[in-house]
C-alpha positions in Angstrom: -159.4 115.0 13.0 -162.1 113.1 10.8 -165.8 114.8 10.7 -167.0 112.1 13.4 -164.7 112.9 16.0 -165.4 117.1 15.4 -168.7 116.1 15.8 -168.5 114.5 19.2 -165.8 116.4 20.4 -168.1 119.4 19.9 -171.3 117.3 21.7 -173.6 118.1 18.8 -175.2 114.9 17.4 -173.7 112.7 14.2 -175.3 113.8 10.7 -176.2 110.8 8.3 -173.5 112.1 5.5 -171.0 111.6 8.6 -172.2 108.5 10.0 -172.0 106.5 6.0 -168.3 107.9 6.0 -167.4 106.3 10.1 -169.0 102.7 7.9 -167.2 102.7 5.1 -164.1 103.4 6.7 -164.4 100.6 10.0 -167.2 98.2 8.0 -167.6 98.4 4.4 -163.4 98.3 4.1 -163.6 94.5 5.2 -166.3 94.1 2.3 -165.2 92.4 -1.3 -168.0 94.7 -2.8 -166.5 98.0 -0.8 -166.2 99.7 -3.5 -169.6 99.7 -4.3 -170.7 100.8 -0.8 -168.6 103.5 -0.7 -170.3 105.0 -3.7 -173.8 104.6 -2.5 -172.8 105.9 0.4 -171.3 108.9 -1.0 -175.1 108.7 -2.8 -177.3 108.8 0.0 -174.8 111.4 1.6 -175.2 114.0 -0.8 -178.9 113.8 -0.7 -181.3 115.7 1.7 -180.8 112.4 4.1 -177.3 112.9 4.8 -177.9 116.5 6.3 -180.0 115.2 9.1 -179.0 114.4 12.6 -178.6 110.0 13.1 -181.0 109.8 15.8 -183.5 112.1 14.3 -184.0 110.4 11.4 -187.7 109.0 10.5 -189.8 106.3 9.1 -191.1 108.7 6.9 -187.7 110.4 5.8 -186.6 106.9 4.3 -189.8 106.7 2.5 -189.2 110.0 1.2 -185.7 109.5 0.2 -186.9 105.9 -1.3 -189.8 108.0 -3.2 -187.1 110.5 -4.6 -184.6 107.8 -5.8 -187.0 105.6 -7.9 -188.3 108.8 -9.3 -184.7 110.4 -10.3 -182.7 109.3 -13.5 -179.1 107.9 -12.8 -176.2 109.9 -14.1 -174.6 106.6 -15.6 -177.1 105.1 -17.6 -179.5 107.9 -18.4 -182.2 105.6 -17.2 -184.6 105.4 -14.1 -183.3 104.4 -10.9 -184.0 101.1 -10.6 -185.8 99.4 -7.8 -182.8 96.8 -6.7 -180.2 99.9 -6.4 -182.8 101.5 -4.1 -183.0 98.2 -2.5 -179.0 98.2 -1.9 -178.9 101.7 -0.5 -181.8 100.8 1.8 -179.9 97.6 3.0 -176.6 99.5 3.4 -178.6 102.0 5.8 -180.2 99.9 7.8 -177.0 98.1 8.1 -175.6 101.4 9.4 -178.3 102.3 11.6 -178.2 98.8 13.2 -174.4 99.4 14.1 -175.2 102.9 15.3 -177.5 101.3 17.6 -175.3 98.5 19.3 -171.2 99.5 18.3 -171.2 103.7 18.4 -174.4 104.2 20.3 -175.2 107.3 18.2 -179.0 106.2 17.8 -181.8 104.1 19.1 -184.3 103.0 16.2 -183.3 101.9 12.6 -186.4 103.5 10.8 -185.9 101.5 7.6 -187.0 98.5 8.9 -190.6 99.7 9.0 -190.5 101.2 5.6 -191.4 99.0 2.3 -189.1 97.9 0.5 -188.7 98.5 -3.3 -190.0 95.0 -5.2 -186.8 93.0 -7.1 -187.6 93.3 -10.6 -188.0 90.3 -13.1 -185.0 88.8 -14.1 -183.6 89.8 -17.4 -184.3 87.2 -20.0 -182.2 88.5 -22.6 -180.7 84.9 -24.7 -178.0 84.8 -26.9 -179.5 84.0 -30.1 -177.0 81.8 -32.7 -176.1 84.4 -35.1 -175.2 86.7 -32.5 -173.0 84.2 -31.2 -171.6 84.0 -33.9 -170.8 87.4 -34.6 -169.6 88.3 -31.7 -166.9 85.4 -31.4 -166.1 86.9 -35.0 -165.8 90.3 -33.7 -163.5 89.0 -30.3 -161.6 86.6 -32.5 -160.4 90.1 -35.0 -160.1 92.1 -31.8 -156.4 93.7 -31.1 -155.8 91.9 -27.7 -156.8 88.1 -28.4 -157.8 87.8 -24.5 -161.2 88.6 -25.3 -162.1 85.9 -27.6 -161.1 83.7 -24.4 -162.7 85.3 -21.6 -166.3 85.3 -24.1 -166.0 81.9 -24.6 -165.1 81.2 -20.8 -168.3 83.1 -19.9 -170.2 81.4 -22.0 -169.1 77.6 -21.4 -168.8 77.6 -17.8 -171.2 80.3 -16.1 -168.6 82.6 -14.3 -169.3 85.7 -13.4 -166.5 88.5 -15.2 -164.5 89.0 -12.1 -164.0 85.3 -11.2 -162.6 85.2 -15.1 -160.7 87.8 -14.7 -159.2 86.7 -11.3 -158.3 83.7 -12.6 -154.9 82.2 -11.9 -152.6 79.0 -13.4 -152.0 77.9 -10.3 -156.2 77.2 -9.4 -155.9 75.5 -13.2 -155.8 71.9 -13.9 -156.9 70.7 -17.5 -155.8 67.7 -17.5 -158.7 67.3 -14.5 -160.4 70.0 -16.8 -161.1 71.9 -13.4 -160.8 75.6 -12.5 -160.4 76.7 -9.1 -161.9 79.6 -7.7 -160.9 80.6 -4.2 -162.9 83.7 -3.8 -166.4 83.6 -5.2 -168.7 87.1 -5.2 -170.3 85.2 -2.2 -167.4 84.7 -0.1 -167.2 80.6 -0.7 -164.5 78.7 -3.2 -166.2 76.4 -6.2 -164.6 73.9 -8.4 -166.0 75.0 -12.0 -165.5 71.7 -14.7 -164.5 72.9 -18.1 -166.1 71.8 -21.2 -163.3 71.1 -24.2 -164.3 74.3 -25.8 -163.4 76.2 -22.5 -160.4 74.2 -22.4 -159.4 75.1 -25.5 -160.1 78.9 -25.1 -157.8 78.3 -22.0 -155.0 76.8 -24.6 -155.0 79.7 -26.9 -153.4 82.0 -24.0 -150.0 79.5 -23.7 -150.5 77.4 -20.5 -148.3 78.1 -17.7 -147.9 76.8 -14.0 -148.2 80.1 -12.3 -149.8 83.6 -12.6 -152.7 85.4 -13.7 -154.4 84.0 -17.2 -155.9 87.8 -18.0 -154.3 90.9 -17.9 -157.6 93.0 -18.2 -159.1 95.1 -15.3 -162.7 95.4 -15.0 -162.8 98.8 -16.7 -161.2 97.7 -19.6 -163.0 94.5 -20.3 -165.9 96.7 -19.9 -164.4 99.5 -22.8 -163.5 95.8 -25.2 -167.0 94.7 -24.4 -168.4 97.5 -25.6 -166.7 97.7 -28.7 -167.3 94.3 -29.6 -170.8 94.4 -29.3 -170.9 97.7 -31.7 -169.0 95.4 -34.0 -170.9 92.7 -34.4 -173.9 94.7 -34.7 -175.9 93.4 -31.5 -178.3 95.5 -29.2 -179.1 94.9 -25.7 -176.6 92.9 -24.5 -174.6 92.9 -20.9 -171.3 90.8 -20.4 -173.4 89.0 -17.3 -175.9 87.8 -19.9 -173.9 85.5 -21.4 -174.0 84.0 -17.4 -177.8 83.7 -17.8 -177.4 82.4 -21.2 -174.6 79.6 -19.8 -176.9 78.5 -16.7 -179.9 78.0 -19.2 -178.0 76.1 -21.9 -177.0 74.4 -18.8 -180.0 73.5 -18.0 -181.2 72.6 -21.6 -178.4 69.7 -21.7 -180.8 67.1 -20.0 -178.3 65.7 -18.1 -177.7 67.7 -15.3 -180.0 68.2 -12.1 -180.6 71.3 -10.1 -178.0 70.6 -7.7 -175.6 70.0 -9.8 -176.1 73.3 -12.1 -175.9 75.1 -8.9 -172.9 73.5 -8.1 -171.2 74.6 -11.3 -172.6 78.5 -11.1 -172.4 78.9 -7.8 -175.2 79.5 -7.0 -176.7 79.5 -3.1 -180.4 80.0 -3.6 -182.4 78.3 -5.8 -184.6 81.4 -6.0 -181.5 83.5 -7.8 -180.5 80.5 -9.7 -184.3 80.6 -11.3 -184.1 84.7 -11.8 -180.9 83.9 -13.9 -182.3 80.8 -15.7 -185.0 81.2 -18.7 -185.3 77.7 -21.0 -186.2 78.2 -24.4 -189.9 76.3 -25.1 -188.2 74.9 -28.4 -185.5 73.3 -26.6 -187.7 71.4 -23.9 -189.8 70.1 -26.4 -187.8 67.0 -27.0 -187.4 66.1 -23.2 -191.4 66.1 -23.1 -191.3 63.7 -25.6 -188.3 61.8 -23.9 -190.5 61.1 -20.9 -192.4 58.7 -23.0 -189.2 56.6 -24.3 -188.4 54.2 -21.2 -185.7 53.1 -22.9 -182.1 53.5 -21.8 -181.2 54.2 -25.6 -183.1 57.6 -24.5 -180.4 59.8 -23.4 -178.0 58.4 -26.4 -180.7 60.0 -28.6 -181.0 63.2 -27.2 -177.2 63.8 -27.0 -176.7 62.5 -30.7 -179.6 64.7 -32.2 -178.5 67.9 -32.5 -178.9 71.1 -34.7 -176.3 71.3 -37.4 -175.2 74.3 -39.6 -176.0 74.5 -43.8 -175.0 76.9 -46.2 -178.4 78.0 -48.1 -177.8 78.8 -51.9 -179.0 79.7 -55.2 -179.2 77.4 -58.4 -180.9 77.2 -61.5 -183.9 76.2 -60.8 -184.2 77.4 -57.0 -182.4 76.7 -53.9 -179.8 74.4 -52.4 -178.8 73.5 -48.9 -175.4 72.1 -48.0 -174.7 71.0 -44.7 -171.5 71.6 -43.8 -170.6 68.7 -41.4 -171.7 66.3 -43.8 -171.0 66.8 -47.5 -172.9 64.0 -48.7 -175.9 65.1 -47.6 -177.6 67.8 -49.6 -181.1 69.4 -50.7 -182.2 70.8 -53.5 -185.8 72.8 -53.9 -188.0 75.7 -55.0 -187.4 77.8 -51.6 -185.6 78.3 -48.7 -188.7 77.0 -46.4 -188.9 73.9 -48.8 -185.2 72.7 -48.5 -185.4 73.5 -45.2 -188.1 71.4 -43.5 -186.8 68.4 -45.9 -183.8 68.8 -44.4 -184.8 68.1 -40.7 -186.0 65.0 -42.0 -182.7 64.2 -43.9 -180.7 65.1 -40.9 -182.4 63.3 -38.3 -182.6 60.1 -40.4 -178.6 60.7 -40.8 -178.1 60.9 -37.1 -180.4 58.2 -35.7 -178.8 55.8 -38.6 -175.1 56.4 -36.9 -176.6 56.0 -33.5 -177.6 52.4 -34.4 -174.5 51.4 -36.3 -172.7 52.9 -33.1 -171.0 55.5 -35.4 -169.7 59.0 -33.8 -171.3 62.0 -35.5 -168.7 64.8 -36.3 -169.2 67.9 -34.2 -171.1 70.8 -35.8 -168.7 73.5 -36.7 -167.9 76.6 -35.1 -169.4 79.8 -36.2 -165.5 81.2 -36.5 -164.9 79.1 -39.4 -168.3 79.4 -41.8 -167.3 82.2 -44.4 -168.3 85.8 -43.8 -170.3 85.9 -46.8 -172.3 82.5 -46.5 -176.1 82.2 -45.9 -175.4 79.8 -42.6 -178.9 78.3 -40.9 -179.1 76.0 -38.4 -181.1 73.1 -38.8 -182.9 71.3 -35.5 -183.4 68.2 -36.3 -186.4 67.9 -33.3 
């Protein structure tokens, strides 16, 4: 006989601790994210809350238990509780309080909804910076299981989240439409996410075939290869659901796409979120301020062409040399690295306008995968 049923069996009123188990069991189980519930439940349930009787519960006892969470230090992280956690358990309690009060009639009031709520804090605005791209793509590409290298360069070309990834299936995969089903989303709706050729061809590295999963990973043990590959390619501060940020924002940063049409591709449902997980680098809008004076339809056939290219910086005789790797004719010599590169903007830009009006196709920059470990690689803007 469960706890719950001892407890009205023997008349006494329901205890908190009890009450979280009777919703996890009959509510939270019909949840994608029950997992999760059950664990803050078993949270709240081992603090002072879950010894006190469901009805007797106050206004003030929330507060308290609020108080005492922000104030503690999480046993995973070894960090401060953070104020959207706090916000989850509150919503998962006043969830519980609300079906105590019209399903199990344990209780008349839900005291959390009079007590404040913890504010959301700012959304992480952690980008990806080049070389760190780089070097992580290099550390996923030498990994033991070549999965990894895939599902980086999944997250980073299309904006989905690590489980939809993971989940991912040949049968909701069409690349000759260069589309990717996903049925279940985190917020319960399906989405059609379009795949970029570089997506596509991370998708070709794992053998195509017409049925079954793409990935073998669980959660937990992308989360263990994550890890590693970020201690191998030497770069701090970075979460797996970054690189969704960093996705959305490049995203953004293409010119060509409108809100809607971002959100259609991240899945996103409120703009509000959509903006939390967006941050635009100032360099990169600079040419679109400038596009809003060329009226031209020649505009967005600019913008696309004129892009930053990779050169290998060296020493010679008498100073410096830069090489740009995508086109070997063009090349700068000079007394430093600052020198040879501000001339080379110039040089580049020239190059690329030039095959834009003699309706030439420029080559596409190289990957970071195959520049040389050893090579000085920057990137040259030309804007």
């Amino acid at each position: 006989m469960s706890e719950i049923l001892v407890a009205e069996s023997a008349g006494r009123r329901v205890l908190v601790k009890e009450a979280l188990k009777k919703y996890t069991e009959r509510i939270s189980i019909g949840k994608r994210g029950y997992q999760q519930e059950r664990y803050r439940a078993k949270m709240i349930g081992r603090s002072f809350l879950g010894k006190l009787e469901l009805p007797a519960v106050t206004s003030v006892d929330i507060a308290n238990y609020r108080d005492m969470r922000l104030g503690s230090i999480s046993r995973n992280t070894n960090k401060p509780v953070s104020g959207n956690t706090v916000r989850l358990e509150l919503a998962l309690l006043s969830d519980m309080f609300n079906v105590g009060i019209i399903e199990w009639g344990e209780c008349k009031d839900n005291p959390v909804s009079r007590v404040r709520k913890p504010k959301l804090p700012p959304g992480r605005d952690r980008r990806v910076t080049w070389g760190e791209e780089r070097r992580i793509l290099r550390a996923a590409a030498a990994y033991q299981n070549d999965q990894v290298y895939s599902i980086v360069v999944l997250a980073i070309e299309t904006a989905m989240r690590q489980g939809e990834i993971l989940g991912l299936t040949w049968e909701n995969i069409d690349l000759r439409a260069r589309i990717a089903h996903l049925p279940i989303t985190k917020n319960g709706t399906k989405r059609d996410v379009p795949l970029s050729l570089r997506a596509v061809d991370a998708l070709s590295r794992r053998g195509v075939k017409t049925e079954g999963s793409v990935f073998s990973y669980t959660s937990d043990g992308f989360k263990s290869a994550w890890r590693l590959i970020l201690k191998r390619a030497r770069v701090q501060d970075l979460h797996f659901h970054d690189l969704r940020h960093e996705a959305v924002s490049r995203l953004f940063e293409l010119g060509t796409l409108d809100v809607m049409e971002v959100a259609t591709i991240s899945g996103h449902k409120s703009m509000q979120m959509l903006k939390r997980y967006t941050h635009l680098k100032a360099s990169n809008l600079v040419a679109k301020l400038d596009g809003k004076r060329m009226l031209n339809k020649g505009k967005k056939v600019i913008t696309q062409a004129v892009i930053p290219y990779p050169a290998i910086v060296g020493n010679n005789p008498h100073g410096t040399t830069l090489q740009f790797i995508d086109f070997p004719h063009l090349r700068v010599d000079g007394g430093s690295v600052d020198d040879v590169a501000t001339r080379a903007k110039d040089i580049l830009l020239r190059e690329l306008v030039n095959l834009v009006r003699d309706s030439k196709k420029a080559p596409a920059p190289t990957p970071p995968l195959e520049y040389s470990e050893d090579a000085h690689v920057l990137l040259i803007d030309p804007l």
